[in-house]
N, CA, C, O and CB atoms as a CASP TS submission, in Angstrom:
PFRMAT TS
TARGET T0000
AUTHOR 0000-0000-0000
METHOD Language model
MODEL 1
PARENT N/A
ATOM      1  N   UNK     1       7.784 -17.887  11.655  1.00  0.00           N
ATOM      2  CA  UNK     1       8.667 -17.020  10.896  1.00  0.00           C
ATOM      3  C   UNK     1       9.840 -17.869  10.414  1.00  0.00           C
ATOM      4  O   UNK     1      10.427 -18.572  11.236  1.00  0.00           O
ATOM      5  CB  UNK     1       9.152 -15.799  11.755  1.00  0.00           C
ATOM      6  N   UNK     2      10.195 -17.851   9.220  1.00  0.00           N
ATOM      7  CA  UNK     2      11.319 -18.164   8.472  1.00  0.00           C
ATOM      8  C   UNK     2      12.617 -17.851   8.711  1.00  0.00           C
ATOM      9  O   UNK     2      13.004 -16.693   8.551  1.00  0.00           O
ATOM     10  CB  UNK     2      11.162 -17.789   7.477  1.00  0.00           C
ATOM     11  N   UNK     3      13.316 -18.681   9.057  1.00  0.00           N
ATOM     12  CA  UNK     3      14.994 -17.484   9.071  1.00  0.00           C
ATOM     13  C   UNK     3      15.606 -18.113   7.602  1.00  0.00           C
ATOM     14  O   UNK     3      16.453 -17.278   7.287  1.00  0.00           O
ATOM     15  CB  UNK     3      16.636 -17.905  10.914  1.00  0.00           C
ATOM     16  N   UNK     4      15.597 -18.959   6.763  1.00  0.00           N
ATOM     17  CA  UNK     4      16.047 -19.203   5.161  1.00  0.00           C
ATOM     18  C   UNK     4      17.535 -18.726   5.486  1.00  0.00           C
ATOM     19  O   UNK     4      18.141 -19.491   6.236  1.00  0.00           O
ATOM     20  CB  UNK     4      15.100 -18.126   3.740  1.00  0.00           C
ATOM     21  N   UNK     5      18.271 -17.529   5.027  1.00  0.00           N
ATOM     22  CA  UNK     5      19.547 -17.596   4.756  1.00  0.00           C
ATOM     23  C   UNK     5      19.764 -16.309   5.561  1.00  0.00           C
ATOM     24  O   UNK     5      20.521 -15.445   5.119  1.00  0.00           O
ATOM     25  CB  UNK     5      19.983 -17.696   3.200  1.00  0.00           C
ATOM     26  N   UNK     6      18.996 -16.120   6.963  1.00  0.00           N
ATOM     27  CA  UNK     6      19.104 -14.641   7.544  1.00  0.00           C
ATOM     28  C   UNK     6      19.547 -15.216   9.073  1.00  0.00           C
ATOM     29  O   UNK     6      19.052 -16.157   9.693  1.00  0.00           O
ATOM     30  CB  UNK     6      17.414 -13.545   7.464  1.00  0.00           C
ATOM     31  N   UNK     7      20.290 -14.612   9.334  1.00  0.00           N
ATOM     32  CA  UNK     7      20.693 -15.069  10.984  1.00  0.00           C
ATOM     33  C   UNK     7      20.133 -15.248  12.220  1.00  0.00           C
ATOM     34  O   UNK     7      19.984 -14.192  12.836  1.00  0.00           O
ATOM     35  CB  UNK     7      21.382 -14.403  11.443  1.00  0.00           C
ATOM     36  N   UNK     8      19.794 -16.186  12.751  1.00  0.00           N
ATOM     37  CA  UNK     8      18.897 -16.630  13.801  1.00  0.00           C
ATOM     38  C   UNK     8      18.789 -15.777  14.550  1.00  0.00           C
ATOM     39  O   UNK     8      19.776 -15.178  14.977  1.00  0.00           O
ATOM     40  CB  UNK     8      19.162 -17.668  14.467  1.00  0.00           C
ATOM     41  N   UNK     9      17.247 -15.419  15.002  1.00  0.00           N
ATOM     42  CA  UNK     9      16.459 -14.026  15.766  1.00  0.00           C
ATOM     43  C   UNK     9      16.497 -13.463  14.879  1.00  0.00           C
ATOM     44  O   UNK     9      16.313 -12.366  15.407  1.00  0.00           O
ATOM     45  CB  UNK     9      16.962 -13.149  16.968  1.00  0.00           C
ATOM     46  N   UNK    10      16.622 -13.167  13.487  1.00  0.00           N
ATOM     47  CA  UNK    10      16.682 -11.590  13.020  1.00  0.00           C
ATOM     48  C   UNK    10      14.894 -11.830  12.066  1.00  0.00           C
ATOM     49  O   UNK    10      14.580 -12.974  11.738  1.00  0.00           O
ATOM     50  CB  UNK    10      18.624 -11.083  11.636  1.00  0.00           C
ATOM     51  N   UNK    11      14.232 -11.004  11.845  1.00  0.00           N
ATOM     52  CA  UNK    11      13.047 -11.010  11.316  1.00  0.00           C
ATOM     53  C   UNK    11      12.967 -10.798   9.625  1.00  0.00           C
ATOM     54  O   UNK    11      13.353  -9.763   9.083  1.00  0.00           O
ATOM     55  CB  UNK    11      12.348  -9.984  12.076  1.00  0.00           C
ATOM     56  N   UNK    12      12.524 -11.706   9.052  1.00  0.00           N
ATOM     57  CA  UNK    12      12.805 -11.453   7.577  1.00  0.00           C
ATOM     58  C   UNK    12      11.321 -11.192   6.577  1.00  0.00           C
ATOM     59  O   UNK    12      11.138 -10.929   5.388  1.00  0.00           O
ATOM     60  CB  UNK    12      13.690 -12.891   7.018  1.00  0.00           C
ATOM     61  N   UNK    13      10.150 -11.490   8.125  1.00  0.00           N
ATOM     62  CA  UNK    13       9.245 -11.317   7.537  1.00  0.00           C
ATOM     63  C   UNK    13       8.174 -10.485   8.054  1.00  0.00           C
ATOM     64  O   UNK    13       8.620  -9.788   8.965  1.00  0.00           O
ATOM     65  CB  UNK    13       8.973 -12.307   7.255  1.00  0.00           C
ATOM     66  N   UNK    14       6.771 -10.248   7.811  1.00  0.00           N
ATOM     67  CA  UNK    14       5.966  -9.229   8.693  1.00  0.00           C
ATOM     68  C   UNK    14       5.330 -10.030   9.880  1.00  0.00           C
ATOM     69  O   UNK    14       4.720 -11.092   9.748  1.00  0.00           O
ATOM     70  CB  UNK    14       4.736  -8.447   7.798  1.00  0.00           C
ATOM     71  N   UNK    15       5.583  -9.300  11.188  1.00  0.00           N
ATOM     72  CA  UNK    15       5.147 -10.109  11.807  1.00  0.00           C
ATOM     73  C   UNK    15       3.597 -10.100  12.063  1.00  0.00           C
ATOM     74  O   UNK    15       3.044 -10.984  12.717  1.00  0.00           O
ATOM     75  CB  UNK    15       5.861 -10.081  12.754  1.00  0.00           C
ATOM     76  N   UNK    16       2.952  -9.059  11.513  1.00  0.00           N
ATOM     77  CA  UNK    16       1.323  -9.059  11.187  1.00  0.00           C
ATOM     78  C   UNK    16       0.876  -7.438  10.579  1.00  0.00           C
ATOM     79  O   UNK    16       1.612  -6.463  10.428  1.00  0.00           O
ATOM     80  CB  UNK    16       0.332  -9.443  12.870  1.00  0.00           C
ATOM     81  N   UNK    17      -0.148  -7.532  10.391  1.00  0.00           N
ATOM     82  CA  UNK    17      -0.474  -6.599   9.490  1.00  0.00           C
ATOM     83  C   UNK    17      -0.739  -5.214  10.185  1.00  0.00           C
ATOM     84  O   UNK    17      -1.263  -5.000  11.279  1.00  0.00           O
ATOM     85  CB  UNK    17      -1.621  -7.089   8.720  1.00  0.00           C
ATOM     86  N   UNK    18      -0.215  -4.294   9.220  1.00  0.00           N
ATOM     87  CA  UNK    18      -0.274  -2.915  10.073  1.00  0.00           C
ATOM     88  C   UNK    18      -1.026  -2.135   9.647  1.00  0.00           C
ATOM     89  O   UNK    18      -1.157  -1.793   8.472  1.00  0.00           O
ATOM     90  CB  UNK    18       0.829  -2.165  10.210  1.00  0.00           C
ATOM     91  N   UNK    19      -1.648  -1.742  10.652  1.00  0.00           N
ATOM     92  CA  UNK    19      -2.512  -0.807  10.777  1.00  0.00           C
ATOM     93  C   UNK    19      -2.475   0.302   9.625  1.00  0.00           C
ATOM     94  O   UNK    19      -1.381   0.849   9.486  1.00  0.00           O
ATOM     95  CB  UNK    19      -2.312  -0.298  12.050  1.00  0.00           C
ATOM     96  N   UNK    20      -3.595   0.751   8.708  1.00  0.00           N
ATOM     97  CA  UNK    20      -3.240   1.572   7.469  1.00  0.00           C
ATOM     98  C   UNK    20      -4.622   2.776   7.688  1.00  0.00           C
ATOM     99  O   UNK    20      -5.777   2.693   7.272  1.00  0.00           O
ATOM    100  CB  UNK    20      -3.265   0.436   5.737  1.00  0.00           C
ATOM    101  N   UNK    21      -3.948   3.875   8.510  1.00  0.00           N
ATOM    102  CA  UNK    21      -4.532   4.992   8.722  1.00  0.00           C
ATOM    103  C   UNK    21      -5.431   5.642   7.854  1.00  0.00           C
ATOM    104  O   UNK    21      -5.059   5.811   6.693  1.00  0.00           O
ATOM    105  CB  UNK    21      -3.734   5.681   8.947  1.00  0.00           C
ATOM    106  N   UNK    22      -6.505   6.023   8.187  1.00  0.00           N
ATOM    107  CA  UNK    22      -7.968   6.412   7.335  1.00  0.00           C
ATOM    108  C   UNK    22      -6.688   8.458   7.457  1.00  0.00           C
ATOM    109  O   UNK    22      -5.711   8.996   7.978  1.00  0.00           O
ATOM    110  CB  UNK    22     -10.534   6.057   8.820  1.00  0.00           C
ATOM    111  N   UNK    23      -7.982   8.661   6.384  1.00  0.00           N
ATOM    112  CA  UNK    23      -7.440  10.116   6.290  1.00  0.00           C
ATOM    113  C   UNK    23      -7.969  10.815   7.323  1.00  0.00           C
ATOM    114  O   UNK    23      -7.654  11.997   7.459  1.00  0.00           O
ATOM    115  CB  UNK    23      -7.761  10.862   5.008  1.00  0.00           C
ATOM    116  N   UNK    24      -8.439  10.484   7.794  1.00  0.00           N
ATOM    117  CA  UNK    24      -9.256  11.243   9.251  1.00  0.00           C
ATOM    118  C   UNK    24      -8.140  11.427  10.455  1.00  0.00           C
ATOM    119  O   UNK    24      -7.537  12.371  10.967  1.00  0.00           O
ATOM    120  CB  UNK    24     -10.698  10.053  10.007  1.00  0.00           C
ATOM    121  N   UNK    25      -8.209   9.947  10.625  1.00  0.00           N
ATOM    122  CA  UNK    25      -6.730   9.463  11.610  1.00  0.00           C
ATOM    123  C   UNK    25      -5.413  10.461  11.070  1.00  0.00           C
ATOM    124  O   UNK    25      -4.647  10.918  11.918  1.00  0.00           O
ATOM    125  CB  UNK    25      -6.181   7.426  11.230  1.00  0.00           C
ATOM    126  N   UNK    26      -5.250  10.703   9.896  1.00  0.00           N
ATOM    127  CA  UNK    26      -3.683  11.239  10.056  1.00  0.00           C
ATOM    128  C   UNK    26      -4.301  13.235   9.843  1.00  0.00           C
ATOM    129  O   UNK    26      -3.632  14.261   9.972  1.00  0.00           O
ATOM    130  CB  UNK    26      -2.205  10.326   8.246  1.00  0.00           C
ATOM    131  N   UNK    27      -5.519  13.090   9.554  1.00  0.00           N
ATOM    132  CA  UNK    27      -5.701  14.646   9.856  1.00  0.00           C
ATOM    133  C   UNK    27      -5.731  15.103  11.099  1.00  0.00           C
ATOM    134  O   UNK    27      -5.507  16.277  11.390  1.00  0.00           O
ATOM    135  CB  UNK    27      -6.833  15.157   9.377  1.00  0.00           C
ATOM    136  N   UNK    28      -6.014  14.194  11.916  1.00  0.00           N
ATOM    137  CA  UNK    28      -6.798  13.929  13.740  1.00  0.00           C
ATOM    138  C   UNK    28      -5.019  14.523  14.009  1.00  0.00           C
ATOM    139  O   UNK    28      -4.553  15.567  14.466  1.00  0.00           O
ATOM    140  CB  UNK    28      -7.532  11.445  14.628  1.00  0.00           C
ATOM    141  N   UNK    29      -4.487  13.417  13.530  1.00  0.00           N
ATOM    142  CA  UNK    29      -2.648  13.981  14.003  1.00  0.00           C
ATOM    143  C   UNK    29      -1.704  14.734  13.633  1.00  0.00           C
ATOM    144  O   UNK    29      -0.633  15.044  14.155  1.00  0.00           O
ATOM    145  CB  UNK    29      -1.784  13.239  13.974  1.00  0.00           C
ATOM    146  N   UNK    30      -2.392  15.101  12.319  1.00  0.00           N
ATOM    147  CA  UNK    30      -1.661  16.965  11.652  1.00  0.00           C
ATOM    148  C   UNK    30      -2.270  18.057  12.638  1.00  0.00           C
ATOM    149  O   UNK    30      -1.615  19.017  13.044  1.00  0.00           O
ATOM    150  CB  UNK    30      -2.413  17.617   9.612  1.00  0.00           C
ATOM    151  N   UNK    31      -3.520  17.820  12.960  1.00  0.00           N
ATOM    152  CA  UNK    31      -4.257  18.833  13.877  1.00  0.00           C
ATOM    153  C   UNK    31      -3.741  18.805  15.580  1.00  0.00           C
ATOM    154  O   UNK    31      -3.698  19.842  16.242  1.00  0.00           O
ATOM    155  CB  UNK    31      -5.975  18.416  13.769  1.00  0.00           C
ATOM    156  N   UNK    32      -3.444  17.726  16.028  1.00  0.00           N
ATOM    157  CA  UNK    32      -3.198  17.654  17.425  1.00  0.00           C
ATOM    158  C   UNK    32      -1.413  18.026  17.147  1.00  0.00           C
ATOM    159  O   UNK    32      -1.018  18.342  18.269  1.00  0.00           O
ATOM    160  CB  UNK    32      -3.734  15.918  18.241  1.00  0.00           C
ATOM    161  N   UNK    33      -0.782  18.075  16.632  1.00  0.00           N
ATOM    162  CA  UNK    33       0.621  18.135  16.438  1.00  0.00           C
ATOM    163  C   UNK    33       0.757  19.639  15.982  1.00  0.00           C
ATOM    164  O   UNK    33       1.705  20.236  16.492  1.00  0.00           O
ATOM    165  CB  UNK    33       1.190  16.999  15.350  1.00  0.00           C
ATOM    166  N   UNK    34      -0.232  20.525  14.887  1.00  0.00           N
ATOM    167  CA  UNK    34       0.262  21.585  15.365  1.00  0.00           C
ATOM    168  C   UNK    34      -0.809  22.271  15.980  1.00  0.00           C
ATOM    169  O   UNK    34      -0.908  23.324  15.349  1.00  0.00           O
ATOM    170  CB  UNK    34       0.932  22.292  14.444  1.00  0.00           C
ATOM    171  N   UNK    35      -1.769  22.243  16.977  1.00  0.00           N
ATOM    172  CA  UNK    35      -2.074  22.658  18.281  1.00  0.00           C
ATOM    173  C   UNK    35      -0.669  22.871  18.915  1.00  0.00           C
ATOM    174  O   UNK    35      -0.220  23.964  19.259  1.00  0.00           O
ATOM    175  CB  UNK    35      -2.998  21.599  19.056  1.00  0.00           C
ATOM    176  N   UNK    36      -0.168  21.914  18.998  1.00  0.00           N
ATOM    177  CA  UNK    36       1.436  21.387  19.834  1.00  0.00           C
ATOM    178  C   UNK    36       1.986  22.816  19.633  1.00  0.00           C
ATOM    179  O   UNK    36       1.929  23.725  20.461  1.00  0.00           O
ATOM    180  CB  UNK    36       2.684  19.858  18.913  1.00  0.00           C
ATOM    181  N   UNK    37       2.617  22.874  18.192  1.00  0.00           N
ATOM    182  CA  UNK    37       3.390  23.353  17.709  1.00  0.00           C
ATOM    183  C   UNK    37       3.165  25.371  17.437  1.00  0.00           C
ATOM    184  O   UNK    37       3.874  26.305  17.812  1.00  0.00           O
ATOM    185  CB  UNK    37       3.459  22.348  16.611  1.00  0.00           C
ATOM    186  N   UNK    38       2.133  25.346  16.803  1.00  0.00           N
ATOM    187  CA  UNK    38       1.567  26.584  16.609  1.00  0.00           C
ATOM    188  C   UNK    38       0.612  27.289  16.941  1.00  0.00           C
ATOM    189  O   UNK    38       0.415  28.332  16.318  1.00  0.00           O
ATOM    190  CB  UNK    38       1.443  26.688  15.863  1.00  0.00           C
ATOM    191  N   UNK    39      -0.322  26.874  18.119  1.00  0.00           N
ATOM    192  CA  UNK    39      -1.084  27.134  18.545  1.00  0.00           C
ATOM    193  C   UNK    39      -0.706  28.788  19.025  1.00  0.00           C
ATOM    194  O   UNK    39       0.392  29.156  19.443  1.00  0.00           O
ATOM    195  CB  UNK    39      -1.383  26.081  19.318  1.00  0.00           C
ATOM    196  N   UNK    40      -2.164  29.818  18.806  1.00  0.00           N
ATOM    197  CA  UNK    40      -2.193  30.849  19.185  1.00  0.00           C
ATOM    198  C   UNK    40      -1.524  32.089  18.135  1.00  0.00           C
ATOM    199  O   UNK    40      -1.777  33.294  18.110  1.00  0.00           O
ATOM    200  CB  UNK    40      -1.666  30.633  20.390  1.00  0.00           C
ATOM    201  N   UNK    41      -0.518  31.222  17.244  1.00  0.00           N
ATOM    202  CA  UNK    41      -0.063  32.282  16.019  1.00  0.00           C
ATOM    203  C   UNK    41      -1.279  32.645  15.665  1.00  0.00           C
ATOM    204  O   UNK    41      -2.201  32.312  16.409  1.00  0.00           O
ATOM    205  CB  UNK    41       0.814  31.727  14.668  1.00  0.00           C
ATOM    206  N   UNK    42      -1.510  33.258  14.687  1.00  0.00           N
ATOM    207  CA  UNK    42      -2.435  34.046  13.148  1.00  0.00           C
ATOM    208  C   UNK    42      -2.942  32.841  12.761  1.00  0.00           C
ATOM    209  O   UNK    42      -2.273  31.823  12.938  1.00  0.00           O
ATOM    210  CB  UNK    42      -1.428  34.899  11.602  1.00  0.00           C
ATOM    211  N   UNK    43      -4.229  32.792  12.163  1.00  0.00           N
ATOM    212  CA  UNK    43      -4.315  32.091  11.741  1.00  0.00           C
ATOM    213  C   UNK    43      -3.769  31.652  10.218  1.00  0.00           C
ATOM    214  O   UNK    43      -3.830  30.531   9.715  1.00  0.00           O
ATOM    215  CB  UNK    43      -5.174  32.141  12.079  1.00  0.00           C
ATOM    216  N   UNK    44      -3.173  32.975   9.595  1.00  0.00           N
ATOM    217  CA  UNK    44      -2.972  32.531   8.116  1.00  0.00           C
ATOM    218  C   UNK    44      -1.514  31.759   8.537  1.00  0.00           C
ATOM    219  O   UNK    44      -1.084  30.900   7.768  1.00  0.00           O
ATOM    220  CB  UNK    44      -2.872  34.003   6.761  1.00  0.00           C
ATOM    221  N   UNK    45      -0.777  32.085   9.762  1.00  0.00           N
ATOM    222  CA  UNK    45       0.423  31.532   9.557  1.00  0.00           C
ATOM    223  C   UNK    45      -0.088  29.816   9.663  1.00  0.00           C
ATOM    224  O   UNK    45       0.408  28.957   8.933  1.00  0.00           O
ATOM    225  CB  UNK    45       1.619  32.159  10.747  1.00  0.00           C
ATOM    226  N   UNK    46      -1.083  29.537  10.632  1.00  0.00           N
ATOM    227  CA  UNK    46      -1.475  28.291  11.243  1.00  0.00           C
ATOM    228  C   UNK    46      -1.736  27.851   9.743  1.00  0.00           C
ATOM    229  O   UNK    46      -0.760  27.186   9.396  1.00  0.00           O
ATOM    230  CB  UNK    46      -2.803  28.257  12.491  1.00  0.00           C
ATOM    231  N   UNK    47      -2.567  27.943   8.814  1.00  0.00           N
ATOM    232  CA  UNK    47      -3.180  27.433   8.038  1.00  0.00           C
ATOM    233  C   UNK    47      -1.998  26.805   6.832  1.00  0.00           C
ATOM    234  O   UNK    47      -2.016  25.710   6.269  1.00  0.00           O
ATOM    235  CB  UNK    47      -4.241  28.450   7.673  1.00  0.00           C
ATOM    236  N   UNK    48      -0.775  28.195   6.660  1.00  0.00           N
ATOM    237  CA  UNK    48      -0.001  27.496   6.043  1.00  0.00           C
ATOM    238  C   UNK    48       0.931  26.445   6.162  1.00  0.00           C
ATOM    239  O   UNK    48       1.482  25.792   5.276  1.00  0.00           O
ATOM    240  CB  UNK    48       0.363  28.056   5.723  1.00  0.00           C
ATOM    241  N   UNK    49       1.061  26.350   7.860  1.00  0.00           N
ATOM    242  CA  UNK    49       2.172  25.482   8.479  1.00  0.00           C
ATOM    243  C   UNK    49       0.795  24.112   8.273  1.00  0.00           C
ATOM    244  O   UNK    49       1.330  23.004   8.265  1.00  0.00           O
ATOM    245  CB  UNK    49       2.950  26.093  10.525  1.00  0.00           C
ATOM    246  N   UNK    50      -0.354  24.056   8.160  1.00  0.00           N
ATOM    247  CA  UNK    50      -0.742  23.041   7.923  1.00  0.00           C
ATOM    248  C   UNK    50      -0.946  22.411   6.808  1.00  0.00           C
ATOM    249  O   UNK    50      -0.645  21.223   6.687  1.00  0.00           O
ATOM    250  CB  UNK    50      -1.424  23.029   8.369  1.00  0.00           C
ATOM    251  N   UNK    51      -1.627  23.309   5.587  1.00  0.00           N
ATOM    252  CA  UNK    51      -0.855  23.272   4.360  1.00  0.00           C
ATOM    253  C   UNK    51       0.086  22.485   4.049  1.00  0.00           C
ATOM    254  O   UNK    51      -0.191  21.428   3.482  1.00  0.00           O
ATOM    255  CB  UNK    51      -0.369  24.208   4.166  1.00  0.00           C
ATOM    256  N   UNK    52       2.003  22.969   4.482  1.00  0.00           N
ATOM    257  CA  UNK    52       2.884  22.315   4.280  1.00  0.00           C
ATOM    258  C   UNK    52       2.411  20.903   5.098  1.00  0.00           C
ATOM    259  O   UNK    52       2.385  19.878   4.416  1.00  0.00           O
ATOM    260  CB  UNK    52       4.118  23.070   4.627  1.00  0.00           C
ATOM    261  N   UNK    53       2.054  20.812   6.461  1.00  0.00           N
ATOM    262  CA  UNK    53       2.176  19.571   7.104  1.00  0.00           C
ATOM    263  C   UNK    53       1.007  18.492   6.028  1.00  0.00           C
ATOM    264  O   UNK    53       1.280  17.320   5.768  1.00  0.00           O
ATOM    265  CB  UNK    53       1.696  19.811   8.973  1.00  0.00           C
ATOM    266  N   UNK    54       0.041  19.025   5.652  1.00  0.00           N
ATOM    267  CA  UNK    54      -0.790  18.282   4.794  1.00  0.00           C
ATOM    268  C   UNK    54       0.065  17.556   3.500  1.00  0.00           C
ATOM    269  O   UNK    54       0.330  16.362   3.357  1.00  0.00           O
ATOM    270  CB  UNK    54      -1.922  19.307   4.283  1.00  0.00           C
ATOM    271  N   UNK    55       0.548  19.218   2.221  1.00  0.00           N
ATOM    272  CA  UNK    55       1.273  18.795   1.630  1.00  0.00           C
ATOM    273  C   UNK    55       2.272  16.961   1.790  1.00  0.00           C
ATOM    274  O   UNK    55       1.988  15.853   1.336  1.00  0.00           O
ATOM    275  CB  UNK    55       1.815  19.957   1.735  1.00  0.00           C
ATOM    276  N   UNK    56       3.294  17.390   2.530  1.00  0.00           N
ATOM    277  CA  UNK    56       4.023  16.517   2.936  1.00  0.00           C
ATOM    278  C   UNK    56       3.664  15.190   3.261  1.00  0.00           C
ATOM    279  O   UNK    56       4.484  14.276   3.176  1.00  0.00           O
ATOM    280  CB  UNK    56       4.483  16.962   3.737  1.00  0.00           C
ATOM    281  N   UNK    57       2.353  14.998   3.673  1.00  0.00           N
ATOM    282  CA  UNK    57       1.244  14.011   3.979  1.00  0.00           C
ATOM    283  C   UNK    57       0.570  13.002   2.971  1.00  0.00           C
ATOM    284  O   UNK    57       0.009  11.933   3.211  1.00  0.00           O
ATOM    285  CB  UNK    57       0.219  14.767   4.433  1.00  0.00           C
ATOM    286  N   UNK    58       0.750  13.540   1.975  1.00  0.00           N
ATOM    287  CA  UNK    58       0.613  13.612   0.748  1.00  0.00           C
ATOM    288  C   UNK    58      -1.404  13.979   1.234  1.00  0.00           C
ATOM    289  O   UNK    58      -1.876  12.932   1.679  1.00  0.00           O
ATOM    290  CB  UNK    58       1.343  11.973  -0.268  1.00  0.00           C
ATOM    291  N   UNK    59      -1.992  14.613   1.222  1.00  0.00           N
ATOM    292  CA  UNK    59      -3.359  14.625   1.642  1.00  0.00           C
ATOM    293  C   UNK    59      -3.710  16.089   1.051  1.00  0.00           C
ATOM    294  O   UNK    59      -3.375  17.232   1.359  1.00  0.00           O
ATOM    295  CB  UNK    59      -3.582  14.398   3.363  1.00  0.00           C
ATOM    296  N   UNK    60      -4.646  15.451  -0.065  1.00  0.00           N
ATOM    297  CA  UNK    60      -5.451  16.796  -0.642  1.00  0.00           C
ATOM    298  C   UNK    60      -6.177  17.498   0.270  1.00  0.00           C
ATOM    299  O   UNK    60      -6.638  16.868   1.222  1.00  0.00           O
ATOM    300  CB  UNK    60      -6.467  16.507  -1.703  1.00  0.00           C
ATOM    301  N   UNK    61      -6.471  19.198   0.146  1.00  0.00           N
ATOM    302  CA  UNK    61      -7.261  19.374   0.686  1.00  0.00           C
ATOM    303  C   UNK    61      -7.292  21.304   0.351  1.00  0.00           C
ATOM    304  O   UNK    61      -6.329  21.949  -0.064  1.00  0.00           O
ATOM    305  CB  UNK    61      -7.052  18.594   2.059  1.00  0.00           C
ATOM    306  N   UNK    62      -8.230  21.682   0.576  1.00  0.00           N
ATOM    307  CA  UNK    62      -8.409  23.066  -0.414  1.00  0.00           C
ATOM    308  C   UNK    62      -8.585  24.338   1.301  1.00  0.00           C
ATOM    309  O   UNK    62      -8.739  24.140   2.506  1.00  0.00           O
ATOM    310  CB  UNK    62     -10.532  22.884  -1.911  1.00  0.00           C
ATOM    311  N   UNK    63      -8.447  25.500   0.450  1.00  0.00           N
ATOM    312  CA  UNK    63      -8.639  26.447   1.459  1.00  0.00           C
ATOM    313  C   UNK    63      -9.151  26.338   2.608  1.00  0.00           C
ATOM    314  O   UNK    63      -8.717  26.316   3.760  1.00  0.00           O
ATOM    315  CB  UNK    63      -9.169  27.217   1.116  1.00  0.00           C
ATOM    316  N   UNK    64     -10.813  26.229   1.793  1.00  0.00           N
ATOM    317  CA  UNK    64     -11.502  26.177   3.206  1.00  0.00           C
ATOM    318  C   UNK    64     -11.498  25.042   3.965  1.00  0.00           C
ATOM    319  O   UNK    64     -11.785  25.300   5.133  1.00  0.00           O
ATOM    320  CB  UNK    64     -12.808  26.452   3.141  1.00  0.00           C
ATOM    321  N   UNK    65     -11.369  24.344   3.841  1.00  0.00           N
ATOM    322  CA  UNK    65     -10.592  23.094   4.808  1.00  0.00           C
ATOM    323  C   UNK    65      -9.654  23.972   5.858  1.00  0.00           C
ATOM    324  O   UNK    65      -9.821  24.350   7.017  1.00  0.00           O
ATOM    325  CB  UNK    65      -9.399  21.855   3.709  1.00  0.00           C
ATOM    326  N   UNK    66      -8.787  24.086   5.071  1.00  0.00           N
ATOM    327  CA  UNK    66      -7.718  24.409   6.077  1.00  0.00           C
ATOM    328  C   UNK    66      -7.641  25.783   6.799  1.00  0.00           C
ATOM    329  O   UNK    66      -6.837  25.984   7.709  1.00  0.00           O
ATOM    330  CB  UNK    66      -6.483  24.255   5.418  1.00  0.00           C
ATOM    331  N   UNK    67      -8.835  27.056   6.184  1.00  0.00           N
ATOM    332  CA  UNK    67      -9.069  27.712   7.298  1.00  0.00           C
ATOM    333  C   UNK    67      -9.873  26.963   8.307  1.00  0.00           C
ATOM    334  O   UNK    67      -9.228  27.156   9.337  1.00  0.00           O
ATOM    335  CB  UNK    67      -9.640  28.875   6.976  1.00  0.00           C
ATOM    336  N   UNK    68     -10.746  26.332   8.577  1.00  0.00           N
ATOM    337  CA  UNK    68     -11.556  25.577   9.373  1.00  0.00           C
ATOM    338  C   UNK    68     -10.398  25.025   9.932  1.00  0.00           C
ATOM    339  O   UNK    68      -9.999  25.586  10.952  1.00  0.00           O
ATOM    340  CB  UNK    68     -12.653  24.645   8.754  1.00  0.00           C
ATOM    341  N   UNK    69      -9.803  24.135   9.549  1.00  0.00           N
ATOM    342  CA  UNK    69      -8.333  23.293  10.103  1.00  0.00           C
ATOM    343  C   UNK    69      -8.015  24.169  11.034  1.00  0.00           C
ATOM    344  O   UNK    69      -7.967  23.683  12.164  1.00  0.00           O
ATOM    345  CB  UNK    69      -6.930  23.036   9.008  1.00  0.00           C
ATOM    346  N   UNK    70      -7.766  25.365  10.943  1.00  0.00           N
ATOM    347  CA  UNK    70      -6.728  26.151  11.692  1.00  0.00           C
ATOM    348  C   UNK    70      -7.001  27.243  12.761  1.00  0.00           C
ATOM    349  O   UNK    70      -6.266  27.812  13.567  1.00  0.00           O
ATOM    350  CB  UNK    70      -6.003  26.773  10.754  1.00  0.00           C
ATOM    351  N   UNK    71      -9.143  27.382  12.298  1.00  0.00           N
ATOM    352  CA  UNK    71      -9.429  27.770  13.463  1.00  0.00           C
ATOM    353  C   UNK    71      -9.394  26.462  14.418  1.00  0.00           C
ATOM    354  O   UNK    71      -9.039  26.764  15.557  1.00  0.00           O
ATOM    355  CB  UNK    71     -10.714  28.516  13.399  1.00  0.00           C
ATOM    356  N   UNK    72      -9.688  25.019  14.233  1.00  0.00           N
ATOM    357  CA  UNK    72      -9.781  24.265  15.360  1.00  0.00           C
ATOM    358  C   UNK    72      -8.512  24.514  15.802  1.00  0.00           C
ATOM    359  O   UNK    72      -8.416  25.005  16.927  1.00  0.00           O
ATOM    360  CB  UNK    72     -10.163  22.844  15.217  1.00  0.00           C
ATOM    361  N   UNK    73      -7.494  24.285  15.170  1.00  0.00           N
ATOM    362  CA  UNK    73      -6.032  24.549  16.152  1.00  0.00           C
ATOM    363  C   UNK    73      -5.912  25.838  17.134  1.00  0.00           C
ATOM    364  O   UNK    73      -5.137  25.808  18.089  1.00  0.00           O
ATOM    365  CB  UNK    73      -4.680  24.770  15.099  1.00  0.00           C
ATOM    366  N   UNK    74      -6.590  26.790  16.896  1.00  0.00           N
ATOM    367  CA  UNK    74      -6.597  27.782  17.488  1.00  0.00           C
ATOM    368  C   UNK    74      -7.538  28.092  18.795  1.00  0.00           C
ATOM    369  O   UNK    74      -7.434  29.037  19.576  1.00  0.00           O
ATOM    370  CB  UNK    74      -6.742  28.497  16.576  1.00  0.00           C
ATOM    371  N   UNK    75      -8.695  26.780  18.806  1.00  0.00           N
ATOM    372  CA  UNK    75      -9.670  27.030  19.491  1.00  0.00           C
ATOM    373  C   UNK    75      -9.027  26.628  20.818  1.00  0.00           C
ATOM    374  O   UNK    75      -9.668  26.713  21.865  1.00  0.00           O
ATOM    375  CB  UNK    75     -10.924  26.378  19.028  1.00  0.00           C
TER
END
């Protein structure tokens, strides 16, 4: 690692390559997070709080997805 014009110990560069999550992986963790979170509501409420959590995710994904999505959270 380089320190060039940055103060000794400080990191100016990557120290290796990071890990770049499949869409599976960050659905695997919209789904286990709201289990967490909303588990046992309705499902229409579940479906929309995943919705937004998808939204925000930036991760397409249509109705029936996310009723399916939201019975697993519920199961």
């Amino acid at each position: 690692m380089s320190t060039g014009s940055f103060p000794e110990g400080t990191q100016d560069e990557p120290v290796m390559d990071q890990h770049l999550a499949t869409r599976q992986d960050k659905v695997d963790g919209i789904i286990a997070q709201t289990r967490v979170d909303v588990r046992g509501l309705p499902l229409e409420r579940v479906a929309e709080v995943l919705r937004q959590r998808f939204a925000d995710a930036a991760i397409e994904t249509d109705d029936d997805e996310l009723t399916r999505l939201a019975e697993q959270v519920n199961a």
